[in-house]
GUROKOL-432415 format. One record per residue (C-alpha): residue number from 1; x, y, z. Coordinates in steps of 0.001 Angstrom, whole numbers, plus 500000, padded with zeros to 6 digits. Each point is the difference from the previous one (the first is absolute). Example, Ala and Ser with C-alpha at 12.3 -4.5 7.8 and 13.67 -1.06 7.14 Angstrom:
+-----+--------+--------+--------+
:   n :     xx :     yy :     zz :
+-----+--------+--------+--------+
:   1 : 512300 : 495500 : 507800 :
:   2 : 501370 : 503440 : 499340 :
+-----+--------+--------+--------+
END
This chain:
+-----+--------+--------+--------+
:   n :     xx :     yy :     zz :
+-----+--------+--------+--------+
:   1 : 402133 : 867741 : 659720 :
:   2 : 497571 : 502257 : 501552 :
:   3 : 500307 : 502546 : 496884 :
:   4 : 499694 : 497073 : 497964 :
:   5 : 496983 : 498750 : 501580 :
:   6 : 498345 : 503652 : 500038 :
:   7 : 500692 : 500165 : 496121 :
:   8 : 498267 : 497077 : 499365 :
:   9 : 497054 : 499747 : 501974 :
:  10 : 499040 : 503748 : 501049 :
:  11 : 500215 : 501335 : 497135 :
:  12 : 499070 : 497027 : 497923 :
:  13 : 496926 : 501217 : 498317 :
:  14 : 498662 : 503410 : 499383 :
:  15 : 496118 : 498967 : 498169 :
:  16 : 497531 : 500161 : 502863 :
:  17 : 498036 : 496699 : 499710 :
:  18 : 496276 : 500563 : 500325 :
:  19 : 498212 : 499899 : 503060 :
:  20 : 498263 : 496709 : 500993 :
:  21 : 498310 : 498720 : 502897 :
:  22 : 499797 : 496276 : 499817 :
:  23 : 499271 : 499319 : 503675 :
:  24 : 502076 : 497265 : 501829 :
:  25 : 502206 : 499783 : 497086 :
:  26 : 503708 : 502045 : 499484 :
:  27 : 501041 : 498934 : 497274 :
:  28 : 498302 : 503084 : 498449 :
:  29 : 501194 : 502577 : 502899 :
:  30 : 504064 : 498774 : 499850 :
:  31 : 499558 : 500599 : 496070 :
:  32 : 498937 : 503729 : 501216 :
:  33 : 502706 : 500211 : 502473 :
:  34 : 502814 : 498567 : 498011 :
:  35 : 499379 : 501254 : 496463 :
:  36 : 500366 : 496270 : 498844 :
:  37 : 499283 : 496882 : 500040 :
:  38 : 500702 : 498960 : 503090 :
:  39 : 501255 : 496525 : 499098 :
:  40 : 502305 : 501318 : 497301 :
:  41 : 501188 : 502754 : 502627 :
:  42 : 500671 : 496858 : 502494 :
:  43 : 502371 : 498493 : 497468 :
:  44 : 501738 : 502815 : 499014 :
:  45 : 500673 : 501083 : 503717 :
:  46 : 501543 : 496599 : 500204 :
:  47 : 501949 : 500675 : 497136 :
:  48 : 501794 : 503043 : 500979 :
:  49 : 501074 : 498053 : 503297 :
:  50 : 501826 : 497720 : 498292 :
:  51 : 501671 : 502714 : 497739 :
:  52 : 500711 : 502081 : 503054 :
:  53 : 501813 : 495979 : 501426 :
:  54 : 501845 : 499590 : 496558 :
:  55 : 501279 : 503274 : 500785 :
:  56 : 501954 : 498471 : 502656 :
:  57 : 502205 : 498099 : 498066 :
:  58 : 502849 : 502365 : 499765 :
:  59 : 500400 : 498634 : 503972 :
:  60 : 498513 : 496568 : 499284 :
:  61 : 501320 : 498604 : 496407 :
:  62 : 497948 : 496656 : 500232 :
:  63 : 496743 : 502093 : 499658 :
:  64 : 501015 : 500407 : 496131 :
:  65 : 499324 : 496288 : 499798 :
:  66 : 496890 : 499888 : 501438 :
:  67 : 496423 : 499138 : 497495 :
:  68 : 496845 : 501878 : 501168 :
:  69 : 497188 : 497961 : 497904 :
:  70 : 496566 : 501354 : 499654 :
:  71 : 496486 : 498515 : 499807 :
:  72 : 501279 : 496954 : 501364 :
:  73 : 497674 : 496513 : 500215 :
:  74 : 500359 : 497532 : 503004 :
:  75 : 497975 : 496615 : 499764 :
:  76 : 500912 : 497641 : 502511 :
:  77 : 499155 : 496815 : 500746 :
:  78 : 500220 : 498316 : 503078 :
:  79 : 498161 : 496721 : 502249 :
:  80 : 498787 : 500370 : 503426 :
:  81 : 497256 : 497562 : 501959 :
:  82 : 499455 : 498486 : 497290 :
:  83 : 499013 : 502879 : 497306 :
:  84 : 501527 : 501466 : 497360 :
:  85 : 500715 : 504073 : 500448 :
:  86 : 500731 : 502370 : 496805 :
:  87 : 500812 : 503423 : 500789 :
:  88 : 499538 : 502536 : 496941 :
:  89 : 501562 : 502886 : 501121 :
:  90 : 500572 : 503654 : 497457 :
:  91 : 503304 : 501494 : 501807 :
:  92 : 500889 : 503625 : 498266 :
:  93 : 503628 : 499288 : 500630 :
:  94 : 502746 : 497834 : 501342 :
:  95 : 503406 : 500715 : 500595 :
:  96 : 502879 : 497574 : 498793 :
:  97 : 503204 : 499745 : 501280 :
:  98 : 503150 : 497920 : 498838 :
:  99 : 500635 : 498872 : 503385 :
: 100 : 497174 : 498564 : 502035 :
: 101 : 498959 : 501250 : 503448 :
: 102 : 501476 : 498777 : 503398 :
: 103 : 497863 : 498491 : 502046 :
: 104 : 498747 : 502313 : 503204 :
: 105 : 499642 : 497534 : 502651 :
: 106 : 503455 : 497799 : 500684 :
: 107 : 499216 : 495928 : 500050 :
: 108 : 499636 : 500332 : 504073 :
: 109 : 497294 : 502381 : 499170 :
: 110 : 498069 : 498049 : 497698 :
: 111 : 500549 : 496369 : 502177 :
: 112 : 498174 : 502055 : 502717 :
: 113 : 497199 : 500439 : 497901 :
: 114 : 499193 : 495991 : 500519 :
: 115 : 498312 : 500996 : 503235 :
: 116 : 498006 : 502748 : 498113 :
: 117 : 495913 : 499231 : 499541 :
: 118 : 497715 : 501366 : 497417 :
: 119 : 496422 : 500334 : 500986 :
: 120 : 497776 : 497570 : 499703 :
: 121 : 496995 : 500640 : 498256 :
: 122 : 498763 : 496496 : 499541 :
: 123 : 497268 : 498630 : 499120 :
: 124 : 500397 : 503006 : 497443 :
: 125 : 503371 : 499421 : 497305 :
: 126 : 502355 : 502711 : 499595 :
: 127 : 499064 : 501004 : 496383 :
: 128 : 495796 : 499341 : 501046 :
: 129 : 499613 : 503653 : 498626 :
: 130 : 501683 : 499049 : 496750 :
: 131 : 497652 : 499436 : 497150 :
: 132 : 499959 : 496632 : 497969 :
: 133 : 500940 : 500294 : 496168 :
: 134 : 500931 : 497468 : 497248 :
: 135 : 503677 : 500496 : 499156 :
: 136 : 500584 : 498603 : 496670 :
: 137 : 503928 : 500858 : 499821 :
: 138 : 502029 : 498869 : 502725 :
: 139 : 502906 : 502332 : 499707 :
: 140 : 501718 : 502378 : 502063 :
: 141 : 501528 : 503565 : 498920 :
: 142 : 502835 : 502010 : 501134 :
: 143 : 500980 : 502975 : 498135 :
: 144 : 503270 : 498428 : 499694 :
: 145 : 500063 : 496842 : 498332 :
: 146 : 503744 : 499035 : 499683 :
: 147 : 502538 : 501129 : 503085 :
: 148 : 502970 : 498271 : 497889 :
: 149 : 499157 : 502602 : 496807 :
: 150 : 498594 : 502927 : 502070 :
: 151 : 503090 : 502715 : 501587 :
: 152 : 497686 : 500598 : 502904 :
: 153 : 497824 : 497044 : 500483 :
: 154 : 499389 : 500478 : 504268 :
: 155 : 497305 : 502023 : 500572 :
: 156 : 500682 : 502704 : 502903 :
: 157 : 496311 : 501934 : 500337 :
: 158 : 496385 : 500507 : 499015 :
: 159 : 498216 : 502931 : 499846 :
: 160 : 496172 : 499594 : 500308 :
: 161 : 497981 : 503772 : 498661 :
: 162 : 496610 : 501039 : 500624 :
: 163 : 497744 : 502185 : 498792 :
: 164 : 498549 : 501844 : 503080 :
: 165 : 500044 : 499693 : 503315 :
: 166 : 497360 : 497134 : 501766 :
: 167 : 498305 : 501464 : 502106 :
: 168 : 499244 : 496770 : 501666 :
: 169 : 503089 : 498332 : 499717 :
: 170 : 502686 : 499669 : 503241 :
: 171 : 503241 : 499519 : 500570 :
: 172 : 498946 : 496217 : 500239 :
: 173 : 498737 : 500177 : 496450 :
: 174 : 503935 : 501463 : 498552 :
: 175 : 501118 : 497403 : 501711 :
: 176 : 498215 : 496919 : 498758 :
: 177 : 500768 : 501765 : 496522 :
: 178 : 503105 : 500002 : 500658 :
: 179 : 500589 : 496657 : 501484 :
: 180 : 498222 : 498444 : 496647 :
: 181 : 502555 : 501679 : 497897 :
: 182 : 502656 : 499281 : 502286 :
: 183 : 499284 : 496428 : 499861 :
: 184 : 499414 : 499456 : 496391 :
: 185 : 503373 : 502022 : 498958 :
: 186 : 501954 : 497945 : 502034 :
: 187 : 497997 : 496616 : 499014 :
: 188 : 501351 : 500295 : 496271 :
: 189 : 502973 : 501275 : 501195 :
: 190 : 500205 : 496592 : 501463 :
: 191 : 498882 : 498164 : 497458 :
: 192 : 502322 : 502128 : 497164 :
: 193 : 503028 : 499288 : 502404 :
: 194 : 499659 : 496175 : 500948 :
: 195 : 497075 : 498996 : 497728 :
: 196 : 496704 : 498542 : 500224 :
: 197 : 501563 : 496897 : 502738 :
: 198 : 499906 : 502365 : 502419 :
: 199 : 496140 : 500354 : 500657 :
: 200 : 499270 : 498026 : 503336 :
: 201 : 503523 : 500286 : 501515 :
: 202 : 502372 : 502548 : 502364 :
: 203 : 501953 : 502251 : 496976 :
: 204 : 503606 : 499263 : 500214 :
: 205 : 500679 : 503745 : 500552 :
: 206 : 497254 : 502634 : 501032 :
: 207 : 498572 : 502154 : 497294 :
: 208 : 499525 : 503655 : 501062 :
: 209 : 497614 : 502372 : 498665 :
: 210 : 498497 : 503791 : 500502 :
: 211 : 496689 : 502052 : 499177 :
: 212 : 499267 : 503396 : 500101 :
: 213 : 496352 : 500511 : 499649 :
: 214 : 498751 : 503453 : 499238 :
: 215 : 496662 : 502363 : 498629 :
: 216 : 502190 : 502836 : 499586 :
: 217 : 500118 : 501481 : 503191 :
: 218 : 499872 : 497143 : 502917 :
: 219 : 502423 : 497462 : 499658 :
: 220 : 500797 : 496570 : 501582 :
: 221 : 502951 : 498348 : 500163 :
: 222 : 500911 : 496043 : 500323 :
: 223 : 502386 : 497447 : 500157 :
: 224 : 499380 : 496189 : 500053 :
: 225 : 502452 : 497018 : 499769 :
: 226 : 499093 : 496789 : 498255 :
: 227 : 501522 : 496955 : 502408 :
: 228 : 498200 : 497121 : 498815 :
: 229 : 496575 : 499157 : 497768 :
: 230 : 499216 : 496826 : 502598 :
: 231 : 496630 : 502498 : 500015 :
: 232 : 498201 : 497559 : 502162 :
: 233 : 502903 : 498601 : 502497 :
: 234 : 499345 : 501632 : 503539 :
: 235 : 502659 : 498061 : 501503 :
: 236 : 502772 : 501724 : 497340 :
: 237 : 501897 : 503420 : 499740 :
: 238 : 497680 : 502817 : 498764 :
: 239 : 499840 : 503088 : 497563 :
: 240 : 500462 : 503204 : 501504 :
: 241 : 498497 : 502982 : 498793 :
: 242 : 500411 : 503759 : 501533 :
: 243 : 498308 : 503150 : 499378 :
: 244 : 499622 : 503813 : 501200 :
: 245 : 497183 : 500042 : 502242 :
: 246 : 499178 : 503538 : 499186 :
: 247 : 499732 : 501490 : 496621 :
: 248 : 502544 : 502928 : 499016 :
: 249 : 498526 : 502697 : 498386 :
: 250 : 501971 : 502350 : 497388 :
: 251 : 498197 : 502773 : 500536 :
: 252 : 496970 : 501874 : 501858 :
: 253 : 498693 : 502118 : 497297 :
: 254 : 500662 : 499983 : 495976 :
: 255 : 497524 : 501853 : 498228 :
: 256 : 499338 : 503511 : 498823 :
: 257 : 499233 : 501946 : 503205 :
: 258 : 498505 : 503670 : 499083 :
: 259 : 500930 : 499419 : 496211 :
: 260 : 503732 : 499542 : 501064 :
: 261 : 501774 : 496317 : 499525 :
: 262 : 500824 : 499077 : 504083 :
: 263 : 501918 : 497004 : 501053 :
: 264 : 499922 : 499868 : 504188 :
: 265 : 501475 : 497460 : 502328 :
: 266 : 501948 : 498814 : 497483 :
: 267 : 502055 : 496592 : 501633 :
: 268 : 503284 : 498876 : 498333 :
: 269 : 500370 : 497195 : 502433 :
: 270 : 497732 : 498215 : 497306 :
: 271 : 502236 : 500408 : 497256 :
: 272 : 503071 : 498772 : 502372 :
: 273 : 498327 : 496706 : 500845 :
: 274 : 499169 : 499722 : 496265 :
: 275 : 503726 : 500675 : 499167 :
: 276 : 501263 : 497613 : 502792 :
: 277 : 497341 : 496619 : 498639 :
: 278 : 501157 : 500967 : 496712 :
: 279 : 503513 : 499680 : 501294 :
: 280 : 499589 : 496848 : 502360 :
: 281 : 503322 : 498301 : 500031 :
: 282 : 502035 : 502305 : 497451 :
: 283 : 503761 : 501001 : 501602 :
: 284 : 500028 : 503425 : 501482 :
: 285 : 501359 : 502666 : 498303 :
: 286 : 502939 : 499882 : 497616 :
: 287 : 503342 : 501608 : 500760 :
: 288 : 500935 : 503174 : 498099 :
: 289 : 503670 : 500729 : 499171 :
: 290 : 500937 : 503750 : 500796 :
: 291 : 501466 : 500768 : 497045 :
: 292 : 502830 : 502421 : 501503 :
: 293 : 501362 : 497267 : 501363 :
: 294 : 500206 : 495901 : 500146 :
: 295 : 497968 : 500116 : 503900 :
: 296 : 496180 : 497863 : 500155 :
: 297 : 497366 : 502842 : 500818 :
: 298 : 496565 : 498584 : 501914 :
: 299 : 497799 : 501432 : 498317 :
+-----+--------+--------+--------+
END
């Protein structure tokens, strides 16, 4: 992976971009540091990891049936105190899986969640910072439309690119990102599953879903279960949602150091959590037969 990962993005572009000084902005400076555009390195950074997961699939068979859509659209729809909430949300890609994800938290787990509070912010509402638009087409989108005509209609993960780094942006602001995608994946995963009755009530089985939120180099990684869409019942069971609280870097320095491509502090524990969302819930590793004789090897 790590020879993989050097190929691609060390040694990624040889044209020196010129020099430009545009203040507060770095846009400009990761074009001069990457060789590219930085959004288009982003994506295809993300696309090598999934290459490098696919490769797994002499060990784990199921990954051949797995869909990796890109460009993806989620527009949700939803009611709470009173208003009516669209999320538009531009997702470069989505992971689909035959088989949907187990839930992470057992039913104990999520009945203890009744005596969970969220914070009250009254007299403000919860979406006060949301701006008001007309919405002349009450629909909602999925990128799968059908799970009865579809081979892998559950969707297992989201991966959220960047163009550079914000410089003002926290671990609090991956998370919310996070959380937003979390929570619209696994609404019309809901809704694709058990259909549009189930706005307002506790889902008759959890619906699990996982981000991975990334500008090349940082990356954040979340999980968040879907219990009910009672959004405004205090008294009921609740969603859970959990993230990293620190970002993991995959790498210290990658850039041309003294005319030389350098890649330093290089972390594959990035592209094993990767590996192991994309795999969430697959069966460990096949058995291989030892040809010389008729005895199960572990492999």
């Amino acid at each position: 992976m790590k020879s993989s990962f050097y190929t691609t993005s060390v040694r990624r572009g040889t044209t020196a971009y010129p020099i430009q000084d545009d203040g507060e902005c770095s846009r400009y400076d990761a074009e001069n540091r990457l060789g590219t555009n930085p959004i288009l390195y982003s994506e295809s950074l993300v696309r090598g990891f999934f290459h490098n997961c696919d490769l797994m699939a002499a060990d784990h068979p199921d990954l051949l049936d797995f869909t990796v859509m890109e460009k993806c659209v989620l527009r949700q729809f939803f009611e709470s105190r009173g208003g009516l909430i669209r999320f538009y949300l531009d997702v470069p890609f989505v992971a689909f899986s035959p088989t949907p994800l187990k839930p992470f938290a057992d039913a104990a787990q999520v009945e203890a969640t009744r005596d969970a509070r969220a914070p009250d912010i009254s007299p403000l509402l919860p979406y006060a910072h949301l701006d008001e638009c007309h919405v002349y087409l009450h629909q909602n989108n999925f990128p799968v439309l059908d799970a009865t005509r579809h081979s892998a209609p559950n969707a297992v993960m989201a991966v959220s690119t960047y163009a550079v780094r914000q410089p003002m942006w926290s671990e609090d602001h991956y998370a919310a990102r996070a959380l937003t995608i979390c929570f619209q994946l696994a609404l019309g995963q809901a809704r694709l599953l058990y259909g549009e009755d189930v706005v307002g009530r506790d889902l008759p089985e959890p619906v699990a879903s996982q981000c991975v939120t990334t500008d090349g180099q940082q990356f954040h990684f979340a999980a968040f279960q879907l219990n009910t869409l009672k959004l405004d019942d205090e008294a009921g069971v609740k969603n859970i949602f959990w993230h990293e609280e620190q970002l993991s870097s995959l790498y210290e320095v990658c850039d041309h150091v003294n005319a030389r491509p350098t890649l330093d502090g290089y972390n594959p524990d990035v592209i094993s959590k990767f590996a192991a969302m994309y795999r969430q819930g697959l069966p460990g590793k096949r058995k291989q037969t030892d040809p010389r004789s008729s005895a199960i090897v572990e492999p």
